[in-house]
PyMOL CGO cylinders between C-alpha atoms (Angstrom):
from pymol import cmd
from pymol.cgo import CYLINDER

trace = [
    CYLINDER, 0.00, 0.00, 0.00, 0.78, 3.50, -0.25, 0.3, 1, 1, 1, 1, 1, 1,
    CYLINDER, 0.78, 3.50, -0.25, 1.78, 5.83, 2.34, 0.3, 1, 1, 1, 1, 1, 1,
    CYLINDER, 1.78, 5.83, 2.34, -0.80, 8.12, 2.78, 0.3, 1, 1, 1, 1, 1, 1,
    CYLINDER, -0.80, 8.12, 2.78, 1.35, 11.90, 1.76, 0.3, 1, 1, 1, 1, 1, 1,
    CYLINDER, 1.35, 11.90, 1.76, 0.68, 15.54, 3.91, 0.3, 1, 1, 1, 1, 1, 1,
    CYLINDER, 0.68, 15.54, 3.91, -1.81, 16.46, 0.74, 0.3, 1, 1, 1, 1, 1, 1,
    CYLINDER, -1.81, 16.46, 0.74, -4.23, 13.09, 1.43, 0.3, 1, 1, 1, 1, 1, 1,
    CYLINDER, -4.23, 13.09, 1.43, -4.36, 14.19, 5.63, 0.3, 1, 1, 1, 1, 1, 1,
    CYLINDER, -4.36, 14.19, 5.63, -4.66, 18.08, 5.17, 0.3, 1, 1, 1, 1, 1, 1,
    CYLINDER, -4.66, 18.08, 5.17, -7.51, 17.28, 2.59, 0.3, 1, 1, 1, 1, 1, 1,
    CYLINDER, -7.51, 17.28, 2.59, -9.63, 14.81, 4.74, 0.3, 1, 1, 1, 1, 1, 1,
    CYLINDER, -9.63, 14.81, 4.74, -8.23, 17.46, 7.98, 0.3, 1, 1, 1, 1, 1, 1,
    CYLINDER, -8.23, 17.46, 7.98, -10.12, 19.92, 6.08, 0.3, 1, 1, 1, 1, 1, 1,
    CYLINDER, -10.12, 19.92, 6.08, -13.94, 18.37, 6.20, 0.3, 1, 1, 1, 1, 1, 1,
    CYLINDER, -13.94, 18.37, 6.20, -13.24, 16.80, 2.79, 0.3, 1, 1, 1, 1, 1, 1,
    CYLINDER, -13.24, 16.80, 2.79, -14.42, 13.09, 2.28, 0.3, 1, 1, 1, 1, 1, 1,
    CYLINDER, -14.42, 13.09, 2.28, -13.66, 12.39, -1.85, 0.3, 1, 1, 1, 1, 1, 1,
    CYLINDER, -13.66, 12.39, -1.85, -10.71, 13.65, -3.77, 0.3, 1, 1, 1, 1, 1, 1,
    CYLINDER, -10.71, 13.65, -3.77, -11.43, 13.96, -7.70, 0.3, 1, 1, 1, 1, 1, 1,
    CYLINDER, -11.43, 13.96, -7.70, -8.82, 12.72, -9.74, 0.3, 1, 1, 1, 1, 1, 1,
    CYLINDER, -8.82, 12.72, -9.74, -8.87, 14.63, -13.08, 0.3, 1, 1, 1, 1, 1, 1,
    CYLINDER, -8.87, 14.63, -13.08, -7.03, 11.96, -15.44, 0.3, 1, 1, 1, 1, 1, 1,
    CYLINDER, -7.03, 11.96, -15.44, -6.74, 13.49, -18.84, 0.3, 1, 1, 1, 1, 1, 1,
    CYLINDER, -6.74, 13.49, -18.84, -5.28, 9.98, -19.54, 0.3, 1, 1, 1, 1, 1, 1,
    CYLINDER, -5.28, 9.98, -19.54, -5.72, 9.56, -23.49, 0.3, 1, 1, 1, 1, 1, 1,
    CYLINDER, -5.72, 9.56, -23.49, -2.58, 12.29, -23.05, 0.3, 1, 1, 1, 1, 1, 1,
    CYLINDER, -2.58, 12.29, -23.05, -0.70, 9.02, -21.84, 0.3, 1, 1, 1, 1, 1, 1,
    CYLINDER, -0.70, 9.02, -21.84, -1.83, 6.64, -24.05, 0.3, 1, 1, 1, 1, 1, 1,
    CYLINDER, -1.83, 6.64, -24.05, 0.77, 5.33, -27.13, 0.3, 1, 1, 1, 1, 1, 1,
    CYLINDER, 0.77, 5.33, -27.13, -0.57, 5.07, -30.49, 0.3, 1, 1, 1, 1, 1, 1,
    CYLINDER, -0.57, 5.07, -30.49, -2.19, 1.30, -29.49, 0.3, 1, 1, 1, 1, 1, 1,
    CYLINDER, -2.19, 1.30, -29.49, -4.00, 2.75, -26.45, 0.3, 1, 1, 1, 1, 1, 1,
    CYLINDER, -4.00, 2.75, -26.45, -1.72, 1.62, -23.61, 0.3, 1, 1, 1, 1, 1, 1,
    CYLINDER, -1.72, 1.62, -23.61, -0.81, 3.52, -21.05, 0.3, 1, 1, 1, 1, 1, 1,
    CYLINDER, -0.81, 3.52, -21.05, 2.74, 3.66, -19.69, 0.3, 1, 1, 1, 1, 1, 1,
    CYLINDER, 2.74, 3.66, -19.69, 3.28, 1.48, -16.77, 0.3, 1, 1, 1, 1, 1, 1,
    CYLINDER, 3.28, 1.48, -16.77, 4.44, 5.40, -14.81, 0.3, 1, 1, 1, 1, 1, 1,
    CYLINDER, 4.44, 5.40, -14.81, 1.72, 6.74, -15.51, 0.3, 1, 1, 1, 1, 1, 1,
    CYLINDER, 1.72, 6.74, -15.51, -0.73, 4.16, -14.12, 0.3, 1, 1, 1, 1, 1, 1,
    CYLINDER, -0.73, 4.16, -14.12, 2.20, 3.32, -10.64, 0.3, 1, 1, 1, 1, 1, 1,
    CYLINDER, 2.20, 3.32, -10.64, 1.21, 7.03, -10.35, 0.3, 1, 1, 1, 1, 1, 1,
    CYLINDER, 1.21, 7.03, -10.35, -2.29, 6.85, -9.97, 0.3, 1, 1, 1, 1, 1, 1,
    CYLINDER, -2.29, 6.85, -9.97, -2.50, 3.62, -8.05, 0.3, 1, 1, 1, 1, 1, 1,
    CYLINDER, -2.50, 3.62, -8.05, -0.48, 5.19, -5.47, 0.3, 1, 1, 1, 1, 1, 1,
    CYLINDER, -0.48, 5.19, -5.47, -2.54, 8.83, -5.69, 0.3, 1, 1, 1, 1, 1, 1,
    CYLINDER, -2.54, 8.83, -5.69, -5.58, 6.45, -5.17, 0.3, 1, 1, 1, 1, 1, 1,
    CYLINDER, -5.58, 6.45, -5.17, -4.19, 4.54, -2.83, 0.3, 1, 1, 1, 1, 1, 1,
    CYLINDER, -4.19, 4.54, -2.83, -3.07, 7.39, -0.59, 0.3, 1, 1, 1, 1, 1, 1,
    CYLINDER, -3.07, 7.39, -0.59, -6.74, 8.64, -0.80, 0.3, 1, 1, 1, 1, 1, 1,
    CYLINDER, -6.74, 8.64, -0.80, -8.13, 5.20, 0.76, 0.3, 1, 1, 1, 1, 1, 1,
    CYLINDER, -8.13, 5.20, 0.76, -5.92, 5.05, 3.49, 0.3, 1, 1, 1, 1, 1, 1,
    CYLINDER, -5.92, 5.05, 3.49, -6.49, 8.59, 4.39, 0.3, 1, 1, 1, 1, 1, 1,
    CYLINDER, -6.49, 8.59, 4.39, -10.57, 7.24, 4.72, 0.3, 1, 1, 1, 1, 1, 1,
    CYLINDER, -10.57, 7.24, 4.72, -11.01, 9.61, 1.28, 0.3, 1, 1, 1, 1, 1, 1,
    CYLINDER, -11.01, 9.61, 1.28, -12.85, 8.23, -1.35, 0.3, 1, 1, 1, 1, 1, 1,
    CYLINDER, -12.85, 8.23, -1.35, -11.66, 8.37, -4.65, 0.3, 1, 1, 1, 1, 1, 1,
    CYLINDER, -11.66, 8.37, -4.65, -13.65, 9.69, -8.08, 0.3, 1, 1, 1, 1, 1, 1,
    CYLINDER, -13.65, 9.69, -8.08, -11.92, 9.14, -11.50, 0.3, 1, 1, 1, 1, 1, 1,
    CYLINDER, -11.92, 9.14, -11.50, -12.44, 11.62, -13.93, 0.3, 1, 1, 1, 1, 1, 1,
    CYLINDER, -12.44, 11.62, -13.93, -11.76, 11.82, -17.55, 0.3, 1, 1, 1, 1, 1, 1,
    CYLINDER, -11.76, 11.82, -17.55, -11.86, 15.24, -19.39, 0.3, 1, 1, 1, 1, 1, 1,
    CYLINDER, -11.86, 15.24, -19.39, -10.42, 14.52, -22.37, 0.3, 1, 1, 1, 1, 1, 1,
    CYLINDER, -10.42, 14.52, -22.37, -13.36, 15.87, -24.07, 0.3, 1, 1, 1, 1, 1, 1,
    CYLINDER, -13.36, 15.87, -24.07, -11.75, 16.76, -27.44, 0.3, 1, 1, 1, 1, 1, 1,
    CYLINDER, -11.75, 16.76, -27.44, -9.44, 13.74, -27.88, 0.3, 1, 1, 1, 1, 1, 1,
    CYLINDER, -9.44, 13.74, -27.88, -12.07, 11.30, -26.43, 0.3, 1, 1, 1, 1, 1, 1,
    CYLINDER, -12.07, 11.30, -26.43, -14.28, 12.90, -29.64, 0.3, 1, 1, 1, 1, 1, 1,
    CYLINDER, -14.28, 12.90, -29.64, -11.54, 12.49, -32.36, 0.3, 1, 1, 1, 1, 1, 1,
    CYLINDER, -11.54, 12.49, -32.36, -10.73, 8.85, -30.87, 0.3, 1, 1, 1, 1, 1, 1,
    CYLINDER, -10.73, 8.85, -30.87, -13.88, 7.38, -29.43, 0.3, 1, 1, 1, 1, 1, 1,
    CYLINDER, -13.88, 7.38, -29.43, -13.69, 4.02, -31.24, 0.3, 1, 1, 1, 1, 1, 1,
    CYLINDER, -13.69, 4.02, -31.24, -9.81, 3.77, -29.09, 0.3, 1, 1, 1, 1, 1, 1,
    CYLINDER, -9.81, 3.77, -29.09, -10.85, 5.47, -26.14, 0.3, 1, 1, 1, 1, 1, 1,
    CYLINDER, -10.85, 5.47, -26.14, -13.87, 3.66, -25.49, 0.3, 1, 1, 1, 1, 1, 1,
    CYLINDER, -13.87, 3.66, -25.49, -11.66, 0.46, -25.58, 0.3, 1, 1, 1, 1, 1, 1,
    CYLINDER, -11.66, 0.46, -25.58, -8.70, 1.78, -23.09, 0.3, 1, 1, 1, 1, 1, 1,
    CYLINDER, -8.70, 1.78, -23.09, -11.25, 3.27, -20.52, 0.3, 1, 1, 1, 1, 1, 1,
    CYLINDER, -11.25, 3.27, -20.52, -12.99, 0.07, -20.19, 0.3, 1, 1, 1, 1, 1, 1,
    CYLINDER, -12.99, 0.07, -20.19, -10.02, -1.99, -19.95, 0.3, 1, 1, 1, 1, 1, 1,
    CYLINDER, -10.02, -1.99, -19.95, -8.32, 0.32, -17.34, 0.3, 1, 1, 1, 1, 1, 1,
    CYLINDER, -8.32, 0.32, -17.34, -11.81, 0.26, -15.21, 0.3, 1, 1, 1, 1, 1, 1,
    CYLINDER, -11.81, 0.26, -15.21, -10.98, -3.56, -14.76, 0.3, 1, 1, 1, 1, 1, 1,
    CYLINDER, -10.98, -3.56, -14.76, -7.96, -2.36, -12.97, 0.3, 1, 1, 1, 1, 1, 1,
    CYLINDER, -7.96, -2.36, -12.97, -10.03, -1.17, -10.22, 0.3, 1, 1, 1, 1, 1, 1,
    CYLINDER, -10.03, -1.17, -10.22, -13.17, -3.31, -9.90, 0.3, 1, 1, 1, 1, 1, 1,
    CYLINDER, -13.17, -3.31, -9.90, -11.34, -5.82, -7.46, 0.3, 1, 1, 1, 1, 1, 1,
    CYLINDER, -11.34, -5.82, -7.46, -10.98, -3.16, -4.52, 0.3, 1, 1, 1, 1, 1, 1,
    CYLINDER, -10.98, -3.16, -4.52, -11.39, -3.82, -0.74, 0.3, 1, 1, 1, 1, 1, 1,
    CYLINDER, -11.39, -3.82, -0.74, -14.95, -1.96, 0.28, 0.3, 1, 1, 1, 1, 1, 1,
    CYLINDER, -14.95, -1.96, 0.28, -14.10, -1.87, 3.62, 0.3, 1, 1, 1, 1, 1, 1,
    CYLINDER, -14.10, -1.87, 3.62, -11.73, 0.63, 2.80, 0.3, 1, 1, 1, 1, 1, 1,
    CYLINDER, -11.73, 0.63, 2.80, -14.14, 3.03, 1.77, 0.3, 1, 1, 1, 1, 1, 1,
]
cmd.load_cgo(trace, "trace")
């Protein structure tokens, strides 16, 4: 697990309960719709942070304008990355 950073303590601290996670991830995404293996360490951690912290974590993509030139691809990628967090512990949130 992560270790839970000053950001994910002064944000629940501060009355919060849910950080929003703006993704923008077709920005990290290769030409075959993969995204590097940083880039996804990074958010598992940023997510993982949140949970431990008693934060629940929202997923957001904007990627408004890409997501319209590329839907066909970005369809695909989002709902092969979702699988990556279906299997999560509900106790935690």
């Amino acid at each position: 697990m992560a270790e839970a950073g000053p950001d994910s303590h002064n944000i629940k601290d501060g009355g919060f309960d849910h950080v929003r996670m703006d993704l923008q991830a077709v920005a990290h995404m290769d030409k075959d719709g993969q995204r590097s293996a940083t880039w996804l360490k990074t958010l598992d951690t940023l997510v993982d942070a949140g949970l431990e912290t008693g934060l629940q974590a929202i997923l957001d993509e904007h990627d408004f304008a890409s997501c319209a030139r590329q839907a066909d691809l970005h369809d695909r990628t989002l709902k092969r990355m979702s699988g990556t967090f279906v299997e999560f512990d509900a106790a935690r949130t």
